[in-house]
Every structure is written in structure tokens, then in C-alpha cells.
C-alpha positions as CSV (number, residue, x, y, z in Angstrom):
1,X,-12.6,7.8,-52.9
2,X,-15.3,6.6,-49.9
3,X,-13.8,8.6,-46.9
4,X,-16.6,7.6,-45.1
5,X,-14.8,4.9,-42.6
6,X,-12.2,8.0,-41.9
7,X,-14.8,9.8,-40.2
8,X,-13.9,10.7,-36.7
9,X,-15.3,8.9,-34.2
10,X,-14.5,7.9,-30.3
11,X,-14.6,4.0,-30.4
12,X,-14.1,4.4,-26.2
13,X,-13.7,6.2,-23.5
14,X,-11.1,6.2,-21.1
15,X,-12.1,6.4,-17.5
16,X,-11.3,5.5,-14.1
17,X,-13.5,4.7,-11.0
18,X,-12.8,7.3,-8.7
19,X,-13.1,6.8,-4.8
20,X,-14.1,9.4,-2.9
21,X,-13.5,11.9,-5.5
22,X,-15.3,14.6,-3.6
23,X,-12.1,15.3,-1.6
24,X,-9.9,16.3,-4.7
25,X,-8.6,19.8,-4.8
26,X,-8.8,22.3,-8.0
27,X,-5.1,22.9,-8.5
28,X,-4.0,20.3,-6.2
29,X,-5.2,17.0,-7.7
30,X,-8.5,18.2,-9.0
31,X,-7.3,16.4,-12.7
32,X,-5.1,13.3,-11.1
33,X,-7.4,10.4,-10.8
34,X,-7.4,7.6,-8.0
35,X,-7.9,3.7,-8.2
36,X,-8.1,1.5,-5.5
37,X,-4.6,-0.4,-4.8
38,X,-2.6,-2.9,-2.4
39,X,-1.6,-1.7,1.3
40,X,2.0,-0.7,0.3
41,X,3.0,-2.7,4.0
42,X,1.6,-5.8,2.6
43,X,3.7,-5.5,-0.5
44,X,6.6,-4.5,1.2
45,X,5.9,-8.0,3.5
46,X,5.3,-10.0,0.0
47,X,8.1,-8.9,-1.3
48,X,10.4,-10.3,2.3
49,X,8.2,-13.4,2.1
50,X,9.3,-13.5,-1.7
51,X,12.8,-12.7,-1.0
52,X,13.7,-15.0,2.5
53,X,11.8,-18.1,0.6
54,X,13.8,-17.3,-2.7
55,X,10.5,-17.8,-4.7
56,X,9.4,-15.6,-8.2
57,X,7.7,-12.5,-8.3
58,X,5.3,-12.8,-11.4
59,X,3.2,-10.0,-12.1
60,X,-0.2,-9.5,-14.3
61,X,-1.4,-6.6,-16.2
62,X,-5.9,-7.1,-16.2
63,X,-7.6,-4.8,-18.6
64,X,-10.9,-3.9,-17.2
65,X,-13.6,-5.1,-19.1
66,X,-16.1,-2.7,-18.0
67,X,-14.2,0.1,-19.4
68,X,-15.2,-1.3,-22.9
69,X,-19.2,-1.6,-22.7
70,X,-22.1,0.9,-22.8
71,X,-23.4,0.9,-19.8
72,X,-27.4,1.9,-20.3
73,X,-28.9,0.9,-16.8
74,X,-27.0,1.5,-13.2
75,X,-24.8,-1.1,-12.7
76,X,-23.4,-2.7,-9.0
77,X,-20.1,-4.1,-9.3
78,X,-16.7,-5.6,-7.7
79,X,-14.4,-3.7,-9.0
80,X,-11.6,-6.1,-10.9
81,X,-7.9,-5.3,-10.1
82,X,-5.4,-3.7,-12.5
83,X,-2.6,-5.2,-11.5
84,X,-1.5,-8.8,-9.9
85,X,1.6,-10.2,-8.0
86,X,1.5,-14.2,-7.8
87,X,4.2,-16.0,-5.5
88,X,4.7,-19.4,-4.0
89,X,6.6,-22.1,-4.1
90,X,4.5,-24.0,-6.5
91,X,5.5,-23.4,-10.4
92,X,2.8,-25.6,-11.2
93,X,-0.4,-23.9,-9.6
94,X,1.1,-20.5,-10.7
95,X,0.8,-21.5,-14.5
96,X,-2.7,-23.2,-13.7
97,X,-3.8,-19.3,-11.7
98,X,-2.3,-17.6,-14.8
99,X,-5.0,-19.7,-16.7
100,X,-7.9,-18.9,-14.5
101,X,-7.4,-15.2,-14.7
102,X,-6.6,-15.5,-18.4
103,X,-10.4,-17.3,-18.6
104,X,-11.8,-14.5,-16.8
105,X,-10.1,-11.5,-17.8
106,X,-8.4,-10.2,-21.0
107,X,-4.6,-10.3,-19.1
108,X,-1.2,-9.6,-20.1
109,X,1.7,-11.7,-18.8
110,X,4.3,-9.0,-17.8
111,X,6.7,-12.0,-16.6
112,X,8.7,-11.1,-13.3
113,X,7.9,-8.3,-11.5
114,X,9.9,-5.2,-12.4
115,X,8.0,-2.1,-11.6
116,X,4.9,-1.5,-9.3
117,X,3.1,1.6,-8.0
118,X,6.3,3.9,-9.1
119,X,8.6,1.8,-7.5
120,X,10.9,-0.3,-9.2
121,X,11.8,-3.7,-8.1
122,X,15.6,-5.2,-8.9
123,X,16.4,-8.3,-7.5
124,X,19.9,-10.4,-7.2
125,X,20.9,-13.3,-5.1
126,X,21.7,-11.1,-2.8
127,X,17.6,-10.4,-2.1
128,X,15.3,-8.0,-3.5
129,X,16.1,-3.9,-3.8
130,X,13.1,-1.2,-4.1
131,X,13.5,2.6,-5.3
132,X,11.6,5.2,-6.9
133,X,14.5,7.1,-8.7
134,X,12.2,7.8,-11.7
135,X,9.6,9.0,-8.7
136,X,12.4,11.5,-7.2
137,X,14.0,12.7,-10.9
138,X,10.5,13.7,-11.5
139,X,9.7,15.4,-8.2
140,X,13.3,17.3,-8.5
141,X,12.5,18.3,-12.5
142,X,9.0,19.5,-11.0
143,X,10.5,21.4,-8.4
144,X,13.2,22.7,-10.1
145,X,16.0,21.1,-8.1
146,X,17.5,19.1,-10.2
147,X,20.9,21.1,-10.3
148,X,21.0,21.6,-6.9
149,X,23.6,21.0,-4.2
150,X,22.6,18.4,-2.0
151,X,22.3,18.6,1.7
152,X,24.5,16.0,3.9
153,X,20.8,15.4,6.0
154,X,17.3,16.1,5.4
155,X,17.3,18.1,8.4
156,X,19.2,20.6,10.5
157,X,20.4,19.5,14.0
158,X,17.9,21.0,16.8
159,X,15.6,23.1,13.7
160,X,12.6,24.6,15.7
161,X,9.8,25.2,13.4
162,X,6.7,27.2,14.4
163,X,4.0,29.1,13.9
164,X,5.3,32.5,13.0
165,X,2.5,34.9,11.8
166,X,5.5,37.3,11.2
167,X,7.0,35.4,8.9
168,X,6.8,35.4,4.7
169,X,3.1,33.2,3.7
170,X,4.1,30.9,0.6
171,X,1.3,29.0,-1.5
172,X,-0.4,26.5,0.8
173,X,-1.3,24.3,-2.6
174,X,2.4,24.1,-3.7
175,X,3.5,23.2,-0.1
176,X,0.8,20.4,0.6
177,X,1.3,18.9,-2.9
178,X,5.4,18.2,-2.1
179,X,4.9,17.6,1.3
180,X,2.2,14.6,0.2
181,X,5.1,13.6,-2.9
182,X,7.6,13.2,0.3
183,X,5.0,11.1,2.2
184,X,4.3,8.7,-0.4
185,X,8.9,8.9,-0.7
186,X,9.6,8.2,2.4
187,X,7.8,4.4,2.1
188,X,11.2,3.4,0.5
189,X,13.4,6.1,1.8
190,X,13.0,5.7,6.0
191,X,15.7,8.6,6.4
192,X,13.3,10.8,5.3
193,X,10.4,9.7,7.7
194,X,11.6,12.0,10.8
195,X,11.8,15.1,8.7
196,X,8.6,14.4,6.6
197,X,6.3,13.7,9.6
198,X,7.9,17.4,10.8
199,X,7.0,19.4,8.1
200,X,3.6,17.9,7.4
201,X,2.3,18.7,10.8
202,X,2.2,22.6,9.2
203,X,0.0,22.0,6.5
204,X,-2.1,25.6,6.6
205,X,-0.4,28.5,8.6
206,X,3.0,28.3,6.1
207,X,6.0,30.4,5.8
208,X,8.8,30.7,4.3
209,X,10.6,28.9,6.7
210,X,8.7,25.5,6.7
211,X,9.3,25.6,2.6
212,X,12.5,25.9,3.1
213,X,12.9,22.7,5.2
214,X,10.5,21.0,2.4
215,X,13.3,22.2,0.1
216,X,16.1,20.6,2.4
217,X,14.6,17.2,2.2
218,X,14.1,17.1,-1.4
219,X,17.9,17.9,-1.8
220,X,19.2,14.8,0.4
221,X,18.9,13.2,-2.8
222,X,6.0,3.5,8.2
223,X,7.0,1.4,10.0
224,X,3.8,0.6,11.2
225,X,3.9,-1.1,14.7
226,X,0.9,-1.9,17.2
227,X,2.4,-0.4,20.0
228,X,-1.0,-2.0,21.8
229,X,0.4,-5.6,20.6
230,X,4.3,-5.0,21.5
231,X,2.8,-4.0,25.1
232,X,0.6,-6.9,25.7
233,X,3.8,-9.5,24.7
234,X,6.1,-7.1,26.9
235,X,4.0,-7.6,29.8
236,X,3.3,-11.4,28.9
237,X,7.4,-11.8,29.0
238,X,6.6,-12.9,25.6
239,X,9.2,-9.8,24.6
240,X,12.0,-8.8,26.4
241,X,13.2,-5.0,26.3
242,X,17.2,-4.7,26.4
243,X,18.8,-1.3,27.3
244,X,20.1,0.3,23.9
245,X,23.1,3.0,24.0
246,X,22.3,6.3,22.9
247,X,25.2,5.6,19.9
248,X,23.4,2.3,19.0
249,X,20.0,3.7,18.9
250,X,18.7,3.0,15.1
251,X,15.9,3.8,15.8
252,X,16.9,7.4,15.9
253,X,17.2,8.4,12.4
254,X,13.2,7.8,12.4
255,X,12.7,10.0,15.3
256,X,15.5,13.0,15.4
257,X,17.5,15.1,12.8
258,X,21.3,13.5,13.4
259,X,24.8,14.5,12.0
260,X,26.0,13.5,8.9
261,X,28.3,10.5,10.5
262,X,25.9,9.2,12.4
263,X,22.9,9.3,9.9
264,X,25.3,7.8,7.5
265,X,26.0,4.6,10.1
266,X,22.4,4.6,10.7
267,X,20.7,4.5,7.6
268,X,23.0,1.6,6.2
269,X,22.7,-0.5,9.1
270,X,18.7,-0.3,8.1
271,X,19.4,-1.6,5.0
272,X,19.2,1.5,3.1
273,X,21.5,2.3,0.1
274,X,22.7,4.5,-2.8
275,X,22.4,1.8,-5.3
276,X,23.6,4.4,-7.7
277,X,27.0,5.5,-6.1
278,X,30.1,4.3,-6.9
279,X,31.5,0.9,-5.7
């Protein structure tokens, strides 16, 4: 029996372009690796756009075809993406994109979008729903929270943090790895934002007492505005600025730890829901 063509052997390697790869930490993310992607805000307006103008998400899977040669001289390239969203109001020129790609790339027609950069994407007539429950079972398996009581808020009403040299130290690379996990979170859970921004401003003199908040947020389950640009049409009486009670204030959940009733009112008059609660 020839077992010659059963002979072990690595037909290719699987690697990843890594950008700026000289920041990783050992322990931290020293094995993770990082690609290039989409501005999440630009996704999160393609996805309105998508949703207001009732047109289909489709989404492409491109295999990189540098992966697959043997590279023998230095090479200068622009880097292909691994994944595509198409949109429009044009069925026609979306098959004829689909084509051009195809000609260009080896590509996989994943049909409508459904999941994206660990968020998954539902839609209904009712609009278009991200979450990253399979992002958050994870974190909570990791953490060892999964059985844990949940906290009516993410943070206590006036909570002080500081720096207290007195206190008990905790592992700095444990704390900045959740404390980035709630970052990345909080891009489709604005509830969390307030707390989050809190805790990650003490990111290397820890205690005990800044874990525990961690702990608190991870147990209730950016907007990004030029201020610069909202002054200019202010002052241009382009924009007009209306007085806002105190009990009306949305914009308070992003800014201050509230109680449970109004942080309730808040976060679902943002939009934000438990998709998975009962009716």
C-alpha cells in the first residue's frame, strides 16, 4: 500500500496582517490578532440608511487571495476586505457589483446580512434590531457570572471612585481586558456608556473597589457628536436649543448613574430593548 500521498504536510498557512502589532500585550492580547474593519458609526448609519429607505442588507464573505501564494520577494499591497455590506435601491446594479467582485475575488454570497463584527442583525418591518447576546454569554461564561443576580443599574447612585493606595490591588491585566470587552459592549448597549467611560478612566492604580463596579456592569445583563459643528449651527441660528426638564433629560442615562424607574423610562425611550424578555 503507497502511503506516500498520506504524508503530512501543511498545504497553507493561516495568517492575518496585523496592524500595529507592536502594541499587543503578553497575557492581554499578545495571541488575539487584529484586521483592519469598518468605522462601527458608519455601519450603525448604513444600517438607519438601510432601515428608513426599506432597502436589503446583502453581505459578502472575500477570501484573501494573498493568503494562498508563496510570497518569495517583498511585496506592497492594498489590502482586500474580508467582509462586504452592499445596499441601495437598485436590485439590478447590486447583482451586476456581486459579479464584479465575484471576477476579482474568490467570494461567497452569504445572502442578507445576519451577523457582523459580533453583532447580530434581525430585522422586521418594524426596522432593523442589533445585539451581541453571543458577545455578552461569552463575556459572563469568561467571567464567571453567568449565574449571577443581576443588578437593577450598572451603577450605584452618587458611587465616588478614587484613587485609594489603601485599598486591596487586583490584576491590572484582568481589569483592562473586561473594561476594553465593556467598551467595545456599550456600541449597542448606550446604558452602559456612563458607567463604562467611569471605570476605564482607572486603568493602572486598581483596587478592589473599581473591580467591583466592573462587576456591577457586567451583571445589568458613542454617540459621537462634533460639539465644534453643533456650536457653529447654534450660533448661525441654524439650531435652536430648547430648555429640557431635569425628568425629561435623556440624555442623562449617558452621563449619570440614575434609579432603576428612571433608567428604565430612559433607556426605552432611546430605543433600547430586552428583545429577549417576555411580551
Amino acid at each position: 500500500m503507497d502511503t506516500s500521498r498520506f504524508t503530512p504536510s501543511v498545504e497553507r498557512f493561516k495568517v492575518r496582517l496585523v496592524a500595529k502589532g507592536f502594541t499587543q500585550s503578553y497575557g492581554i492580547d499578545y495571541e488575539e490578532t487584529f484586521a483592519p474593519v469598518a468605522k462601527l458609526n458608519s455601519v450603525r448609519v448604513l444600517l438607519s440608511l438601510a432601515a428608513n429607505k426599506d432597502w436589503k442588507l446583502h453581505q459578502l464573505d472575500i477570501k484573501n487571495a494573498f493568503l494562498n501564494g508563496t510570497l518569495e520577494q517583498e511585496v506592497y499591497m492594498k489590502i482586500p476586505p474580508d467582509d462586504i455590506i452592499i445596499t441601495g435601491d437598485d436590485v439590478y446594479e447590486i447583482e451586476q457589483l456581486k459579479k464584479i467582485m465575484a471576477s476579482k475575488f474568490e467570494t461567497k454570497d452569504l445572502g442578507s446580512l445576519k451577523y457582523l463584527l459580533g453583532m447580530e442583525v434581525a430585522r422586521s418591518k418594524m426596522g432593523i434590531v442589533i445585539n451581541q447576546r453571543k458577545y455578552v454569554l461569552d463575556l459572563l461564561e469568561e467571567t464567571g457570572m453567568m449565574g449571577c443576580k443581576p443588578a437593577e443599574t450598572p451603577m450605584e447612585i452618587n458611587l465616588k471612585l478614587r484613587k485609594d493606595e489603601l485599598g486591596i490591588p487586583v490584576n491590572k491585566e484582568h481589569y483592562q481586558r473586561l473594561v476594553g470587552k465593556l467598551i467595545y459592549l456599550s456600541l449597542t448597549r448606550p446604558d452602559i456608556a456612563f458607567s463604562v467611560s467611569i471605570v476605564s478612566q482607572y486603568m493602572c492604580d486598581l483596587r478592589e473597589e473599581h473591580l467591583d463596579a466592573v462587576y456591577r456592569i457586567l451583571r445589568t445583563k458613542h454617540v459621537e457628536i462634533d460639539r465644534h459643528f453643533i456650536s457653529e449651527k447654534v450660533n448661525n441660528g441654524v439650531v435652536k436649543l430648547n430648555f429640557v426638564s431635569t425628568k425629561k433629560q435623556l440624555a442623562d442615562v449617558l452621563t449619570k448613574a440614575l434609579p432603576r424607574v428612571t433608567f428604565d423610562e430612559f433607556i426605552s425611550k432611546l430605543g433600547v430593548y430586552n428583545i429577549y424578555s417576555p411580551a
